[in-house]
N, C-alpha and C positions, 0 to 999 in steps of 0.2 A: 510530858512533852511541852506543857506551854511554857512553863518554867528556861527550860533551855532552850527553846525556840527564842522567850525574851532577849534570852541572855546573850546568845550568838550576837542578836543584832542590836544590843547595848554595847559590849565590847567593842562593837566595830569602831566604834566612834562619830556614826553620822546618823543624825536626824532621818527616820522610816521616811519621813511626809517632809520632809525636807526639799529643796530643787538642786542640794548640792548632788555633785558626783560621789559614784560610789570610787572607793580607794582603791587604787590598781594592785594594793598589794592583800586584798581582803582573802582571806583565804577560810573555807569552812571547812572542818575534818569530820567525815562519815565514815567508821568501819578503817577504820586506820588508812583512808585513803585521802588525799589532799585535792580540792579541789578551791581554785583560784579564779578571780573575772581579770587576771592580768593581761593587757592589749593598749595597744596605739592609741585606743577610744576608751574615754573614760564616759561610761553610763549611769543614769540617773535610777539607784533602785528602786526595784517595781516586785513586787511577789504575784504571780498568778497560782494557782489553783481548781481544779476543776472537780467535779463531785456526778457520779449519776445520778439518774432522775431514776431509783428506787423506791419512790415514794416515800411514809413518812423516815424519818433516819430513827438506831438506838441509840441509849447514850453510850455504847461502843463506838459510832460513828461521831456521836458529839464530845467526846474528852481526846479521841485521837484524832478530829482534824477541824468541827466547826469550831467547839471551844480555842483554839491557838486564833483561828483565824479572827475570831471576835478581839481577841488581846492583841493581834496586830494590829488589827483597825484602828484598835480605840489607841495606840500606843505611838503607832509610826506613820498608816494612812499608808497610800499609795499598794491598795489590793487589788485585784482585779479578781473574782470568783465568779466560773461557766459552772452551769448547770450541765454536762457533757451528755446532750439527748443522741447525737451521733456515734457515741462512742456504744451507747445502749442498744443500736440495732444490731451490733457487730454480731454477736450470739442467734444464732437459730431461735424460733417462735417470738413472743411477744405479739402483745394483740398493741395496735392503734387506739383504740379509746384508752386502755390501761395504760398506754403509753403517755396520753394528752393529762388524764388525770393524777399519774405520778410526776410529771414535771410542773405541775400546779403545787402539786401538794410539798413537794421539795424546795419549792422559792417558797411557799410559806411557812416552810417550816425552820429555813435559812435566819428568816425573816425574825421569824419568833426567838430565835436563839440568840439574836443581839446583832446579825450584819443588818448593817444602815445606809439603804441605798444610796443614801447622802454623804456618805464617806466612802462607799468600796463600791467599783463596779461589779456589778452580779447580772448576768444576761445568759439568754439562751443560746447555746452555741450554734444550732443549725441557722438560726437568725441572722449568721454572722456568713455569707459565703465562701470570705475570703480564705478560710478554716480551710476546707476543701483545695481552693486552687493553689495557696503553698505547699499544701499538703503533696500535690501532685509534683511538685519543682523539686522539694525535698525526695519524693520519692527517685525521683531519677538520675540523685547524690547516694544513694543507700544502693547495697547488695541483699541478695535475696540471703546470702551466707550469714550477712550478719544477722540480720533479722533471726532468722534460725538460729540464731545462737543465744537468744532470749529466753530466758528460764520459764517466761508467761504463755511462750508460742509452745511449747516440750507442752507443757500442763494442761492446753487448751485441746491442741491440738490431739494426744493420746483420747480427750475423752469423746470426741466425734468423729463420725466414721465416714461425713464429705465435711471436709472446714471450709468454712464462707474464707472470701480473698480479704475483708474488713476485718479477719480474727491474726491474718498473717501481719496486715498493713497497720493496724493501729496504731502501733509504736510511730510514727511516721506521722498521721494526723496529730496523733500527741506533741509531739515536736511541736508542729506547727502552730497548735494552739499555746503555746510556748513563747517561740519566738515572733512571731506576730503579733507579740505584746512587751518583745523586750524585755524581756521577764530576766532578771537576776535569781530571783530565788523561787524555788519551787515546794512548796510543803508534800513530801510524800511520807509513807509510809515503806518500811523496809525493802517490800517487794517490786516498789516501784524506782528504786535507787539504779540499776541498769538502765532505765528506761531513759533516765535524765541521761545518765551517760551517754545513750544513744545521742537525746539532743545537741548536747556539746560536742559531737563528733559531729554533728551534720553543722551546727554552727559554724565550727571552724574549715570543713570543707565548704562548705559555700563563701567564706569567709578567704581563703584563702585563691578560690576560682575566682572570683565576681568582682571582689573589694570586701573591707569591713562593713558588716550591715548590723550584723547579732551579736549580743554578749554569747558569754558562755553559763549557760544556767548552773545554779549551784543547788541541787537536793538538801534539805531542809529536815532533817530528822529526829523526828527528837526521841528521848528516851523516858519512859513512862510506863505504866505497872498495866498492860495490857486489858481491857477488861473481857471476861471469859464467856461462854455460851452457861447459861443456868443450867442448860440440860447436860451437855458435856462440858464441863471446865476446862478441859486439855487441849481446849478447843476454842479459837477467837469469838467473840457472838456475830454470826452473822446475818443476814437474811437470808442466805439462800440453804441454811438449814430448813428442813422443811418443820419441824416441829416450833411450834410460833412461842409458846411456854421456853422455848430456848434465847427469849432478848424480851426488853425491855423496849418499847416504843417509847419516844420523848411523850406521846399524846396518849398513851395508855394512862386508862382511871384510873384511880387508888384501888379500886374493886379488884382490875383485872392485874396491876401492879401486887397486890398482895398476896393475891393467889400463883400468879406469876412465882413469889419467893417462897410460897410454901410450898411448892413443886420443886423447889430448886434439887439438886444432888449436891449431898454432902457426903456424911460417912457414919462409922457407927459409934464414932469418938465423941460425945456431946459438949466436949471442955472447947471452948474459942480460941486456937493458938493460929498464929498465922507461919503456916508449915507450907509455899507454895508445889514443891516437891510431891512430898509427901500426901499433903491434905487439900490438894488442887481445886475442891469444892468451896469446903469453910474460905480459902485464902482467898477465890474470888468473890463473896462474900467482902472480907474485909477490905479489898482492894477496889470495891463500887464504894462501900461506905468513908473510904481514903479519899476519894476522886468528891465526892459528894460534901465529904467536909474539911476539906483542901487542909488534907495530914496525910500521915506517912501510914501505909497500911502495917507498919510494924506499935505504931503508936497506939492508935485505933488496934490492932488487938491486945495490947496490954489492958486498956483503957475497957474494955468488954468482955477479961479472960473470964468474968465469975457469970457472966449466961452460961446458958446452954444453944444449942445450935436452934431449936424451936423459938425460941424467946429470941435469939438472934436473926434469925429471918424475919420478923413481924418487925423488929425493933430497924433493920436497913430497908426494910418495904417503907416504913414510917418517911424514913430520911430521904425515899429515892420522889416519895410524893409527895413530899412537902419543897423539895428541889426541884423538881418539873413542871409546878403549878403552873406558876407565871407564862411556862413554853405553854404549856396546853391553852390556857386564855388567850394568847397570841394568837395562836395557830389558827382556833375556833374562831377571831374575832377576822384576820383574813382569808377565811376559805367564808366565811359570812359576807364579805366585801368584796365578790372576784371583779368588779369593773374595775378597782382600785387595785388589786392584784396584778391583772391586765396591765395595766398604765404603769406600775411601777417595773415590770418587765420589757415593756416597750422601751421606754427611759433609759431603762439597762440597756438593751441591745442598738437605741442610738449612739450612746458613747462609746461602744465595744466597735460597733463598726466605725465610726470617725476616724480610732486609731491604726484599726486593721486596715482600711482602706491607705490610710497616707503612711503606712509600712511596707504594702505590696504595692505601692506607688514606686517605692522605692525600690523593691527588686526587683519589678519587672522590664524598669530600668537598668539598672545592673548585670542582667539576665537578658538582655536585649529584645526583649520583646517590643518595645515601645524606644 
């Protein structure tokens, strides 16, 4: 993903961190669909992003979206990355202090992976109020039909038997954390590609009621060798697998990183070929060890066809904790520092609201309220 994420926004022709405008004729193709920022108003690109406060991330989470974001940072500048603790109550349960403690632990862990609040804004969303009150403007441009017709609201909704009104609406605060940053470009992940499209429908209706306020955001996708769950390969790694030996934590020892891979599921074939089909275990296997030493998971297994699968787990457990060190010393040295963790999170959600504020300055105007 970070590979073609660069590449979209080299093509383009303009400088990330640059003050030029972005080109009316920029167009991104996702999934054979074209999406364009073409309008009357030529806007200065911005990439927003947001991430829950899940506590620490795996590196599933860090090669499909902190990793890109770090190579934007350092490449083009002008990021903006929310910690989305709002979007985390939408769900039934959660406790309050697990809550307070995973949004600590996720700016530090942001932190540790190379965003430099000195280059990318990084802030707490609920810090930010003005989240909420476009959220509410927007909502009352949307249909409840459309909403339901979100492939995430079918999925959520089947598996609870009363749905919170925040599991119906999210799509709609999402927006809003969107365009209340001007956001051109948006880093998702597959299943969040409807979801942009939501926002570009409501951009342009508000857009076409009020006057020109908003671009039209463009989903961000890249394409990259998914990495798998240890325990089920067929299977994204996620956290909300309940089996923990199923991911890899950026801040997991080497201890529990090794053990971690010698639990892994493979199969009964000991030869190392990278058969993703077929041999869904080994191949996720090869395709950590690919991400970890920026090759091609086809490469990386020719390069280790004469192990075995035992000697090849110990030998990618080696490579995952010798590639993590750095994040774990990070991480430990700011969760060791919370006054300074504090302060660099307040920093954040100054600037986040500066913008937000003199953006809903501007629709509330437009929208006549003021």
């Amino acid at each position: 993903m970070a590979s073609l994420v660069k590449e979209a926004f080299i093509n383009s022709g303009k400088s990330f961190g640059s003050i030029s405008t972005i080109s009316r004729h920029l167009v991104y193709s996702s999934n054979r669909r074209q999406y364009s920022t073409a309008s009357k108003t030529h806007y200065l690109r911005k990439v927003f992003s947001g991430i829950q406060p899940t506590g620490v991330p795996h590196i599933g989470n860090y090669y499909g979206a902190i990793k890109p974001w770090v190579e934007m940072q350092d490449s083009h500048g002008n990021v903006i990355l929310s910690v989305v603790d709002m979007h985390a109550i939408t769900m039934p349960g959660g406790e309050p202090k697990k809550l307070r403690q995973n949004i600590q632990e996720m700016f530090a862990s942001l932190i540790a992976c190379g965003i430099d609040p000195e280059k990318t804004i990084l802030f707490q969303q609920s810090a930010v109020s003005k989240h909420a009150e476009l959220g509410w403007i927007l909502g009352c441009l949307t249909t409840m039909p459309r909403l339901q017709h979100l492939p995430q609201w079918k999925q959520k909704s089947e598996a609870l038997s009363e749905v919170p009104l925040g599991v119906f609406t999210y799509p709609v605060l999402q927006t809003a954390d969107i365009l209340l940053y001007k956001a051109t470009d948006v880093p998702v992940g597959d299943d969040q590609v409807k979801h942009i499209e939501l926002a570009r429908d409501l951009a342009n209706l508000f857009n076409k009621k009020y006057g020109e306020t908003f671009p039209k955001p463009k989903p961000v996708v890249g394409s990259f060798n998914r990495i798998k769950s240890l325990r089920s390969p067929t299977n994204k790694m996620s956290k909300s697998e309940k089996d923990a030996k199923s991911r890899i934590d950026i801040t997991d020892s080497p201890e529990v990183i090794r053990e971690k891979f010698k639990k892994a599921i493979t199969d009964f074939t000991s030869k190392i070929t990278y058969e993703p089909t077929d041999r869904p275990g080994v191949s996720n296997l090869i395709s950590i060890h690919a991400a970890f030493a920026n090759s091609t998971p086809q490469k990386i297994g020719e390069e280790n066809s004469h192990l075995d699968t035992l000697q090849y787990k110990l030998l990618v457990a080696d490579v995952v904790i010798a590639g993590t060190a750095k994040i774990r010393e990070k991480f430990a040295e700011m969760m060791r520092n919370k006054e300074y963790l504090e302060q660099t999170i307040q920093l954040g959600n100054d600037k986040a609201r500066q913008i937000a504020e003199e953006t809903y300055k501007e629709v509330i105007h437009r929208v006549g309220f003021v």
